[in-house]
ZALUM-192998 format. One record per residue (C-alpha): residue number from 1; x, y, z. Coordinates in steps of 0.5 Angstrom, whole numbers. Layout:
# residues N
+-----+-------+-------+-------+
|   k |    c1 |    c2 |    c3 |
+-----+-------+-------+-------+
| NUM |     X |     Y |     Z |
...
+-----+-------+-------+-------+
//
This chain:
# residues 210
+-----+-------+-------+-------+
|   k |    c1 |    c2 |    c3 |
+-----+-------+-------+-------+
|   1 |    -5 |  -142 |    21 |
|   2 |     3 |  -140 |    20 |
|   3 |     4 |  -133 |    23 |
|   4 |    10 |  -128 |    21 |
|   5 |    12 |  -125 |    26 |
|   6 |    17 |  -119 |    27 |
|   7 |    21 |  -117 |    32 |
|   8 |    24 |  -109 |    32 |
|   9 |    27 |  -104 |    35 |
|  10 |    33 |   -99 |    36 |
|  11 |    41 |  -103 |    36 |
|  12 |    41 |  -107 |    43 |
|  13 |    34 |  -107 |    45 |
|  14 |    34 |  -115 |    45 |
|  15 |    31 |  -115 |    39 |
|  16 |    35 |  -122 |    37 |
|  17 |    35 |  -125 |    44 |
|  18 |    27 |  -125 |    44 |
|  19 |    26 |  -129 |    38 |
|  20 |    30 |  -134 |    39 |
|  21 |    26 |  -134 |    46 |
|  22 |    21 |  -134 |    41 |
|  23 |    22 |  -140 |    38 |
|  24 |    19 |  -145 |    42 |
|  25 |    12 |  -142 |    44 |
|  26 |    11 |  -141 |    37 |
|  27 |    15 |  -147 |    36 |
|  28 |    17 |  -142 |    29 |
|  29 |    23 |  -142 |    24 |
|  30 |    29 |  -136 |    27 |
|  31 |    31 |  -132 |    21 |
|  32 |    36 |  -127 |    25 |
|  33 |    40 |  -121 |    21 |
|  34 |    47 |  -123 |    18 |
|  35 |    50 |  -117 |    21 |
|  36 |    58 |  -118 |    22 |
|  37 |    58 |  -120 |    14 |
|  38 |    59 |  -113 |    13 |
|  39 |    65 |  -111 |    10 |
|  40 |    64 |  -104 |    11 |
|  41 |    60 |  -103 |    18 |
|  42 |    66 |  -103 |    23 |
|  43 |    68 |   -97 |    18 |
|  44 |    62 |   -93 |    18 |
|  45 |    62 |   -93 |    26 |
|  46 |    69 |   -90 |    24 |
|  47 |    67 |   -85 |    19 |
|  48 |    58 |   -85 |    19 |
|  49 |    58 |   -80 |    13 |
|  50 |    64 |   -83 |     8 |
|  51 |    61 |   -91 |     9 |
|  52 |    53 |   -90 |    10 |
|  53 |    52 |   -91 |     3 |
|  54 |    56 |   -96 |     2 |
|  55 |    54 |  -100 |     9 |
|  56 |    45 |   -98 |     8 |
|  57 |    46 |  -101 |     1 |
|  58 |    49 |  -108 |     3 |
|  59 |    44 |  -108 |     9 |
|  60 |    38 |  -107 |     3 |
|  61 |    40 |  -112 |    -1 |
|  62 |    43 |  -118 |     4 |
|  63 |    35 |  -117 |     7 |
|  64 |    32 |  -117 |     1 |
|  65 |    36 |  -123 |    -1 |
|  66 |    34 |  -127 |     6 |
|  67 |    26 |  -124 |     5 |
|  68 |    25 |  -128 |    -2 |
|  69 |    29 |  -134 |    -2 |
|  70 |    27 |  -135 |     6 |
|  71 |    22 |  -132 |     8 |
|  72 |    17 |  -132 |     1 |
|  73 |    18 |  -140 |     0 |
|  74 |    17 |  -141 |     7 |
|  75 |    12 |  -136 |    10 |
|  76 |     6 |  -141 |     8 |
|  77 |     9 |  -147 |    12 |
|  78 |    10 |  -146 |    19 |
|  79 |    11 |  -140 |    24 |
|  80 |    16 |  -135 |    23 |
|  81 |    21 |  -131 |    27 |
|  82 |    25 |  -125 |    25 |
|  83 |    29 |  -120 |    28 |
|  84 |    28 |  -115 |    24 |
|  85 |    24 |  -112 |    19 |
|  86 |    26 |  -111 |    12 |
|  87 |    22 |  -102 |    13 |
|  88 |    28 |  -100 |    18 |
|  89 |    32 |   -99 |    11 |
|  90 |    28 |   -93 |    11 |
|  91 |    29 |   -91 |    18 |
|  92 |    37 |   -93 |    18 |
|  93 |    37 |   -89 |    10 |
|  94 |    34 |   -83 |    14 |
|  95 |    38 |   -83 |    19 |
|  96 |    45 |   -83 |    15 |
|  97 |    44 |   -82 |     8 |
|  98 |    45 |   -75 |     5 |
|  99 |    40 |   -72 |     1 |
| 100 |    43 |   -74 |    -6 |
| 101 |    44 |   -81 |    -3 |
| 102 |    38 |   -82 |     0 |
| 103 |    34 |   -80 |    -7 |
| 104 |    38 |   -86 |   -11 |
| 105 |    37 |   -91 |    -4 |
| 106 |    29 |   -90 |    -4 |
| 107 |    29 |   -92 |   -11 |
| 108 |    32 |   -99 |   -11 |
| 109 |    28 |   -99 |    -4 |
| 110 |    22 |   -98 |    -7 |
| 111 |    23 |  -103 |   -12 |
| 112 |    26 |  -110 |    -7 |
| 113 |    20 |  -107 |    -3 |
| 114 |    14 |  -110 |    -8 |
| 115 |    17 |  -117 |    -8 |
| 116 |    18 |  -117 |     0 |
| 117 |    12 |  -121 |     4 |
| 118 |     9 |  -116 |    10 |
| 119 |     9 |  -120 |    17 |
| 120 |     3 |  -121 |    20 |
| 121 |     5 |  -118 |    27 |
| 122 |    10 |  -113 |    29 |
| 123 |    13 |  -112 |    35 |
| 124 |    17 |  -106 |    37 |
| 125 |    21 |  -106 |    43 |
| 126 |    23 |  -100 |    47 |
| 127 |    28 |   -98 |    51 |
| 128 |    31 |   -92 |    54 |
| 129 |    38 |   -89 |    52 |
| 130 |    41 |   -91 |    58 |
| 131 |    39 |   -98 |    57 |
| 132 |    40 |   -99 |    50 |
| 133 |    47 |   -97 |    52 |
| 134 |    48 |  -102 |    58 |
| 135 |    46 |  -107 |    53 |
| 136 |    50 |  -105 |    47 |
| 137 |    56 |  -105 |    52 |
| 138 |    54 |  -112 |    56 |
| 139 |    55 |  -115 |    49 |
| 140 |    60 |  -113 |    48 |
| 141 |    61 |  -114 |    40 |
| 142 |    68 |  -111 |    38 |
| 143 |    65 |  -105 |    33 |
| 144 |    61 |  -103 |    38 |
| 145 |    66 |  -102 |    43 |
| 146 |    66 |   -94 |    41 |
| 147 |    59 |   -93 |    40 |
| 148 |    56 |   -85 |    40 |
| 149 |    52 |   -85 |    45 |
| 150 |    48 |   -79 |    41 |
| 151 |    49 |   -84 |    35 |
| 152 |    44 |   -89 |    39 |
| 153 |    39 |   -83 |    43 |
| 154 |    38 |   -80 |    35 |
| 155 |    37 |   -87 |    32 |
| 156 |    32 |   -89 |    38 |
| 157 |    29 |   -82 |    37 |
| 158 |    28 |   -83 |    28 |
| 159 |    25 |   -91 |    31 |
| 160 |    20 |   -87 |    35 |
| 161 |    18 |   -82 |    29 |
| 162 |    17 |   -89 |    24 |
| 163 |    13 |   -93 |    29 |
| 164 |     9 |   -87 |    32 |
| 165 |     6 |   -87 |    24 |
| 166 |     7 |   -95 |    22 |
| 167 |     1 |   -98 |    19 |
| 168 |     3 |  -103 |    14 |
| 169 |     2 |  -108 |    19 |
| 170 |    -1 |  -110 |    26 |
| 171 |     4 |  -107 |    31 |
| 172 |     5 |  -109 |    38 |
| 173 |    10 |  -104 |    43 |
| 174 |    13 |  -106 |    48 |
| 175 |    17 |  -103 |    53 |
| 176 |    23 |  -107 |    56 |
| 177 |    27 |  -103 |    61 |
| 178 |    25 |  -107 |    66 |
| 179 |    25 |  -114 |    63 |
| 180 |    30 |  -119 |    64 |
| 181 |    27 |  -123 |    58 |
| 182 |    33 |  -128 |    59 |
| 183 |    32 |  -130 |    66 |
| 184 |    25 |  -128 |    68 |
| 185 |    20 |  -134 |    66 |
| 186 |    14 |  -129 |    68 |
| 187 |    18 |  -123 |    64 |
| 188 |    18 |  -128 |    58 |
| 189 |    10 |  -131 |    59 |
| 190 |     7 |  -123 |    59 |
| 191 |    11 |  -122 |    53 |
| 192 |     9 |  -130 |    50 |
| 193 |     1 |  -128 |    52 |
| 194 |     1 |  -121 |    49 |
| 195 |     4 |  -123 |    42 |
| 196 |    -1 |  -129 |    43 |
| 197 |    -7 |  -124 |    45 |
| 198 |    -4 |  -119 |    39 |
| 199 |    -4 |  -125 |    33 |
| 200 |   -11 |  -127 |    35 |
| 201 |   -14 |  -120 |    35 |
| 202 |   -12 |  -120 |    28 |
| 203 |   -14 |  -126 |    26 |
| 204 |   -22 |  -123 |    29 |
| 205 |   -22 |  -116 |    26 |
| 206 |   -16 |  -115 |    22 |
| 207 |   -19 |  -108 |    21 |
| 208 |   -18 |  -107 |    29 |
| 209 |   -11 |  -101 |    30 |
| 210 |    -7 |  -104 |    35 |
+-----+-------+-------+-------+
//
């Protein structure tokens, strides 16, 4: 049986990195977020209010476009490993977008969402300020060379708020701060065996909360 599996969590958790990492043991297809292929992202950490809009409304459509044609064709034909999922527009919309903007951002949300496949395990990854900056900083992307620290604390805070009422599908949290997933073979091996644990629990009693 394929499995969908999602991993989420705040800017610089390490969401990336560990489904690459993922992709062996789950011997999974990687669909990793295009994000250097917005044109406005550089500027909306310039100026947040003047180029949210633009920039949440490039997101949606870049990962609704993923999720239909790579994702719906393929969810039947192996494992999947993504390292976003499609529900953060909500999270990243709430957190930049004026009341007007909002409005008119959730109702095309609303509609690209019907068409989007829901995985079968969520993995929210969690870390705390301090961390999610170290890691921002050690890679070293060139947009986020200035990132607002209170930027990072809102949006993990706005992440919290989401997942603390998430139900749409089985979701598995955990905390990161003293994980080296890169160079913990034991690290990545408790990580392996929870999400394992979590896919065969929702195999057996899908009505089960996780």
């Amino acid at each position: 049986m394929s499995h969908y599996i999602v991993i989420e969590g705040v800017i610089g958790v390490g969401k990336t990195t560990l489904t690459r990492l993922l992709a062996k043991p789950f011997n999974g297809q990687v669909l990793l977020e295009v994000v250097e292929e917005n044109p406005f992202l550089s500027d909306f950490y310039g100026d947040r209010a003047r180029y949210a809009f633009q920039t949440q409304t490039f997101f949606l459509l870049s990962r609704y476009r993923q999720q239909t044609k790579e994702v719906s064709p393929q969810i039947n034909r192996g494992n999947i490993l993504s390292d976003y999922l499609f529900s953060k527009n909500e999270i990243f919309a709430r957190q930049n977008l004026s009341k007007e903007e909002l409005e008119l951002f959730y109702q095309l949300y609303r509609t690209l969402s019907e068409h989007v496949p829901k995985p079968d395990l969520v993995v929210y990854l969690q870390a705390d300020v301090e961390t999610l900056m170290a890691r921002i900083a050690l890679r070293d992307r060139p947009f986020e060379r200035d990132m607002d620290r209170q930027y990072i604390a809102d949006l993990r805070d706005s992440y919290e708020e989401f997942f603390a009422g998430y139900s749409e599908t089985p979701l598995l949290t955990i905390a990161t701060d003293a994980l080296n997933l890169v160079r913990d073979p034991q690290a990545r091996a408790q990580v392996v065996g929870q999400i394992r644990a979590a896919l065969a629990g929702y195999q057996q009693s899908p009505l089960l909360p996780f």
